[in-house]
LUMVEX-201590 format. One record per residue (C-alpha): residue number from 0; residue in one letter; x, y, z. Coordinates in pm, 1 decimal, always signed. Each point is the difference from the previous one (the first is absolute). Layout:
# LUMVEX-201590
<i=NUM; aa=A; c1=X; c2=Y; c3=Z>
...
//
This chain:
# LUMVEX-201590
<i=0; aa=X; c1=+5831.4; c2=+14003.5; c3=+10254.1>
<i=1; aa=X; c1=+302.1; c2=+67.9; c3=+245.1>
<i=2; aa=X; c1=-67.6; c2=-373.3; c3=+143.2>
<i=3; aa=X; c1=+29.5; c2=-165.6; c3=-368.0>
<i=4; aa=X; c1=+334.5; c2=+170.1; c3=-85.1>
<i=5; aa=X; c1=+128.7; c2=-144.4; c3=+358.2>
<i=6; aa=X; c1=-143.8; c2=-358.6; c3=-64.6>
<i=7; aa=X; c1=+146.7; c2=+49.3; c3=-326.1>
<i=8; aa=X; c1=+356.6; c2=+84.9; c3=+127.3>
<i=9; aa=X; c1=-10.0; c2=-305.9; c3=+227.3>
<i=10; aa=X; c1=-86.5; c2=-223.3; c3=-295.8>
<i=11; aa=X; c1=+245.2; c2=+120.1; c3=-162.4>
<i=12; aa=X; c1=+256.1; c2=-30.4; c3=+243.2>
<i=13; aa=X; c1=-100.8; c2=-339.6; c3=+35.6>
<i=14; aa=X; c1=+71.3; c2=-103.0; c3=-319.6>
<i=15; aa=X; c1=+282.3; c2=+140.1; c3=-59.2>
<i=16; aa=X; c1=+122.7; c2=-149.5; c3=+342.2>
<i=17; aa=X; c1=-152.8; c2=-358.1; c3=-105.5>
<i=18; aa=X; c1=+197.5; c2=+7.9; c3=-357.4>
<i=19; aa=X; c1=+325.5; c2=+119.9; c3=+179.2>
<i=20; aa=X; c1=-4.7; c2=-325.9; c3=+168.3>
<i=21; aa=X; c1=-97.5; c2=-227.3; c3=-261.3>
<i=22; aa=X; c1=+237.8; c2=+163.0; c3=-224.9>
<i=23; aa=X; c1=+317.9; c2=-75.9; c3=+230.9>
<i=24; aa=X; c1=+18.7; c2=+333.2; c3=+137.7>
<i=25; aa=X; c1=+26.0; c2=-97.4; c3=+328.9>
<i=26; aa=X; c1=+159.8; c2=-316.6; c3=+71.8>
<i=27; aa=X; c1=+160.2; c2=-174.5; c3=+325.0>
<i=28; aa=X; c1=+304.3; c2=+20.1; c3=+64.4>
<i=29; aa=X; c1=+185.0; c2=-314.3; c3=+102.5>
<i=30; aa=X; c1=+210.9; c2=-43.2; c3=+355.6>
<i=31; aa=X; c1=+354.8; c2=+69.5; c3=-27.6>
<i=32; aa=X; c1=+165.9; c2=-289.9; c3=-42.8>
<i=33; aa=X; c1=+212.8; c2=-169.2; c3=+286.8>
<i=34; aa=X; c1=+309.4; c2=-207.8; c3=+39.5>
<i=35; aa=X; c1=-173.7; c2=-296.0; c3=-19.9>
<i=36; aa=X; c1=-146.1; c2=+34.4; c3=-289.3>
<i=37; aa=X; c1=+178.2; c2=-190.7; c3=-297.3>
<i=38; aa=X; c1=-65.8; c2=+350.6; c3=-230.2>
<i=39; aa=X; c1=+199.4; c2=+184.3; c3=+271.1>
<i=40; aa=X; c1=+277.4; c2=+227.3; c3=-130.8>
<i=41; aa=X; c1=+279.7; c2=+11.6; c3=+221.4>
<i=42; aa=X; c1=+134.4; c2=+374.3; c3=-144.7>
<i=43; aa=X; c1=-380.9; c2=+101.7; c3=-110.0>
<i=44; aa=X; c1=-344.7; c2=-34.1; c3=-136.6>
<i=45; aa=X; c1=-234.3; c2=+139.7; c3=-221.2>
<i=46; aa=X; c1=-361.8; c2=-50.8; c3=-24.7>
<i=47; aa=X; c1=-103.3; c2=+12.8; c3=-374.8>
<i=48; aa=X; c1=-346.9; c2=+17.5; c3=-146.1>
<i=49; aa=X; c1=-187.6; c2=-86.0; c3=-371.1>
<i=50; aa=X; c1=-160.0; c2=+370.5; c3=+82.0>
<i=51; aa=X; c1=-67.7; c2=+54.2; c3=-387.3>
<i=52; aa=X; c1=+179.0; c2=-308.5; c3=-122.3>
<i=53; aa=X; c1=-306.4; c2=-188.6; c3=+155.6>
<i=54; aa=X; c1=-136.5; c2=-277.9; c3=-266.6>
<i=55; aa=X; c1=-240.6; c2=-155.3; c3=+233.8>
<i=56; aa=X; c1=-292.8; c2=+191.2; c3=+200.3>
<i=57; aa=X; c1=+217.1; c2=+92.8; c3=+296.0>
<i=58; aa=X; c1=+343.8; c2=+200.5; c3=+90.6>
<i=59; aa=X; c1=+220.7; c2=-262.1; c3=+164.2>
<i=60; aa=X; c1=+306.3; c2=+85.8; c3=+241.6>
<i=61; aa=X; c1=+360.0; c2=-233.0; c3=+55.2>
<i=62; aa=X; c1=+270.7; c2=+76.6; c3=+241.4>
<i=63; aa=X; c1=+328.4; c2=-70.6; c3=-224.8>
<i=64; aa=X; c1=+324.2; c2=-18.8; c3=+249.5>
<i=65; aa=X; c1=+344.9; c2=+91.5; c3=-99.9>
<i=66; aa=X; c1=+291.9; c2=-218.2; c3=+138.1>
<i=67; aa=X; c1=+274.3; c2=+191.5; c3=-226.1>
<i=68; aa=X; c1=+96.0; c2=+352.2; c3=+123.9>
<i=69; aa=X; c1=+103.5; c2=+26.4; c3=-375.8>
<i=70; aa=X; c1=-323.2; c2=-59.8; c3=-142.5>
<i=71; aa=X; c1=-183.3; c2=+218.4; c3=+291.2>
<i=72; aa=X; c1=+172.4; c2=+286.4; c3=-79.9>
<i=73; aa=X; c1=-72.3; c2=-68.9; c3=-371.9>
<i=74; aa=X; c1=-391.1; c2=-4.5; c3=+89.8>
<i=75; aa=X; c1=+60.5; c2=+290.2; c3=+171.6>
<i=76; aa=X; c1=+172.3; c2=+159.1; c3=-296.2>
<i=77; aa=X; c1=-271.3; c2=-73.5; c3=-233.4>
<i=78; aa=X; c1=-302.3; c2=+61.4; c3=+223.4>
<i=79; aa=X; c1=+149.4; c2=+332.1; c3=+29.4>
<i=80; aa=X; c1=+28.0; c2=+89.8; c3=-351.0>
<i=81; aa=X; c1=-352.2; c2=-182.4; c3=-65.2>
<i=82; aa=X; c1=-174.8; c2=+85.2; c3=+297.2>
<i=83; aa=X; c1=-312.3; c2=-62.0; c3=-218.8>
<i=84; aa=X; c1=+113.6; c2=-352.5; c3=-92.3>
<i=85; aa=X; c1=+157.0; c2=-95.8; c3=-333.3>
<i=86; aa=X; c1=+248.5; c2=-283.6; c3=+69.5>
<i=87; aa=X; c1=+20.2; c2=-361.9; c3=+122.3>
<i=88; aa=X; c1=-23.7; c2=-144.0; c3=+266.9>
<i=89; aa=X; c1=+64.2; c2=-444.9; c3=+110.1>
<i=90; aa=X; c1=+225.2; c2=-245.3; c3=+91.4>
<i=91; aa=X; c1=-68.0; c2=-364.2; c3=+2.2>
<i=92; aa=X; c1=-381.4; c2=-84.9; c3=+67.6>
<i=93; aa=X; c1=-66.8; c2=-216.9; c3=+285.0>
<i=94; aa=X; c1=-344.3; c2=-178.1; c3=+17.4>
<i=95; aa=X; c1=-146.2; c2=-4.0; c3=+350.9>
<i=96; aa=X; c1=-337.7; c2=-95.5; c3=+22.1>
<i=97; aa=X; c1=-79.7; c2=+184.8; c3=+345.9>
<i=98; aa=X; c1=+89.1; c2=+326.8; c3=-161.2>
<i=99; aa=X; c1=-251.2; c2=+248.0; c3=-61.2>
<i=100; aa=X; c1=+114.8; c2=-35.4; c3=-368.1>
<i=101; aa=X; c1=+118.4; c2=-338.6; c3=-0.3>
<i=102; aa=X; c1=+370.1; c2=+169.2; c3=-47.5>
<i=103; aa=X; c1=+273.1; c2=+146.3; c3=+55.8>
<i=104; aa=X; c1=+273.3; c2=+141.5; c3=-139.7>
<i=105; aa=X; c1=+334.1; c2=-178.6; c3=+153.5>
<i=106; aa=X; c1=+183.5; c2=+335.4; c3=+179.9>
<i=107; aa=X; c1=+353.9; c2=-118.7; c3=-100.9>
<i=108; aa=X; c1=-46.1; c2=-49.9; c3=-327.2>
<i=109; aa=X; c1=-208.6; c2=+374.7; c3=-45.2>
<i=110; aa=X; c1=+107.3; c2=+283.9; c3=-222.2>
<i=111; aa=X; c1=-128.6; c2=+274.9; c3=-243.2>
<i=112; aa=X; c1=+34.9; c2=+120.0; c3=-334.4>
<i=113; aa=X; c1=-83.1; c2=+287.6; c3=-179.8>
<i=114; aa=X; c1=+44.0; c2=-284.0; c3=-348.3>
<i=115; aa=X; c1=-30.4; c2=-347.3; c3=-7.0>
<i=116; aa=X; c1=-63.3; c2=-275.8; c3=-233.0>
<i=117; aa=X; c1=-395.1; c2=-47.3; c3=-84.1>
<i=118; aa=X; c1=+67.7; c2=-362.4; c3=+57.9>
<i=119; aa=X; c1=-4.8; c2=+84.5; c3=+356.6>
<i=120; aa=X; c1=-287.3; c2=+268.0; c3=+36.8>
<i=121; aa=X; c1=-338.7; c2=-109.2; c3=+149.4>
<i=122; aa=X; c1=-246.7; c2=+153.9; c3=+235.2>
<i=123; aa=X; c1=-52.5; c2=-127.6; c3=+349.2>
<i=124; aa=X; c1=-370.0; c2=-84.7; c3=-104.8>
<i=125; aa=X; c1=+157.4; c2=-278.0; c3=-249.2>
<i=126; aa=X; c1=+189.6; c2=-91.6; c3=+302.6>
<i=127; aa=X; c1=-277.9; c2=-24.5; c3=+225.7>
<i=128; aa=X; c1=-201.6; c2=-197.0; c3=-286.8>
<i=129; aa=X; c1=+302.6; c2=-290.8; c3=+44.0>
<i=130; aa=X; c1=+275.1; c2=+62.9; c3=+242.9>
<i=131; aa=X; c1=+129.3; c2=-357.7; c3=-46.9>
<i=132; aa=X; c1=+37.3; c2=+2.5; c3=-353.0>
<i=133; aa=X; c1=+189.2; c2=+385.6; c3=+35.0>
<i=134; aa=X; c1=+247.6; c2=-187.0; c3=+233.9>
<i=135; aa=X; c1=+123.5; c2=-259.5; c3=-224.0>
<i=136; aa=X; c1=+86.5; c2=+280.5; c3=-223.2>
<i=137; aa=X; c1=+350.6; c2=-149.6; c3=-150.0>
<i=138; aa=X; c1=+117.0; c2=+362.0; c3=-64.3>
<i=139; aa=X; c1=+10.2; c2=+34.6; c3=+385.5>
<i=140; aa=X; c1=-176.0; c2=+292.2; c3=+57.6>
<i=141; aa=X; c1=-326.5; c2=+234.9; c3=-117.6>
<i=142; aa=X; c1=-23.8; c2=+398.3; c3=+81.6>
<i=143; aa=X; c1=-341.8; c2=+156.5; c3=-32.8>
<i=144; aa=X; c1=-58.3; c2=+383.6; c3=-29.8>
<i=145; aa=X; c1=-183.2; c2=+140.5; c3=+303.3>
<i=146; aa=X; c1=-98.3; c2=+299.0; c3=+207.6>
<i=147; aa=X; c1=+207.2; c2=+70.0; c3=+331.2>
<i=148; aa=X; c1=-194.5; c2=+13.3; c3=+291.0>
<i=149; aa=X; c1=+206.9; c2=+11.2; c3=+310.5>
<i=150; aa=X; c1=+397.1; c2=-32.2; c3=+49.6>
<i=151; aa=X; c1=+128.8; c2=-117.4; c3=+327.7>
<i=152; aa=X; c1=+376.1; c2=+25.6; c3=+26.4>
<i=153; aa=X; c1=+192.7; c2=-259.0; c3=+186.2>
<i=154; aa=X; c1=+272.1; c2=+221.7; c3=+95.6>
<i=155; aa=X; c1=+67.9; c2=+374.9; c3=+208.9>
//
């Protein structure tokens, strides 16, 4: 009796284990970004996720760079007073085919909002879908709504 309660456990522990992971609970994370990469920020970076945003089967992960001190500090400003999410997030998108997500968002053109117009609200999982067709955007620039991950400051 004692040995089917531990086989049991195990099983159990195995499948919860087995739908964590296919359920985006664990995910890896992406290198911090460098210099020479074009989606470098040269005051910071944040990695953002779809974590519960997600329309396709798995969580996906972007580095966004900030060129602007003036729009860092604004991301800063809002992920503090959201830490759970709950504003924008873009710039211009730049289609770049060896990208794990065929994009990027262009780091001097990035900002956030707590409000913006729909016209410019999408999810990076549209992007994804069509990252050429999201950069001839003639409004300039698309923000999507996603879950910070990791901030790495440029600065002291």
């Amino acid at each position: 009796m004692k040995r089917r309660k531990r086989c049991r456990r195990k099983d159990a522990a195995l499948v919860l284990w087995l739908l964590l992971v296919a359920c985006g609970g664990e995910t890896d994370s992406l290198p911090n970004p460098t210099p020479s990469d074009p989606w470098f920020g040269q005051v910071g970076n944040v990695l953002i996720s779809d974590r519960g945003r997600s329309t396709d089967a798995g969580i996906d992960q972007l580095w966004i760079g900030f060129n602007s001190q003036a729009a860092w500090q604004d991301f800063m400003g809002l992920n503090q007073k959201f830490p759970e999410g709950g504003f924008w997030i873009g710039g211009r998108v730049v289609a770049l085919a060896s990208h794990p997500m065929g994009f990027y968002f262009d780091p001097s053109t990035a900002f956030v909002a707590e409000i913006t117009v729909e016209a410019i609200q999408t999810t990076i999982d549209q992007i994804k879908a069509d990252p050429n067709e999201f950069a001839k955007n003639p409004l300039g620039v698309w923000v999507v709504s996603a879950s910070v991950e990791r901030i790495l400051s440029a600065g002291p």
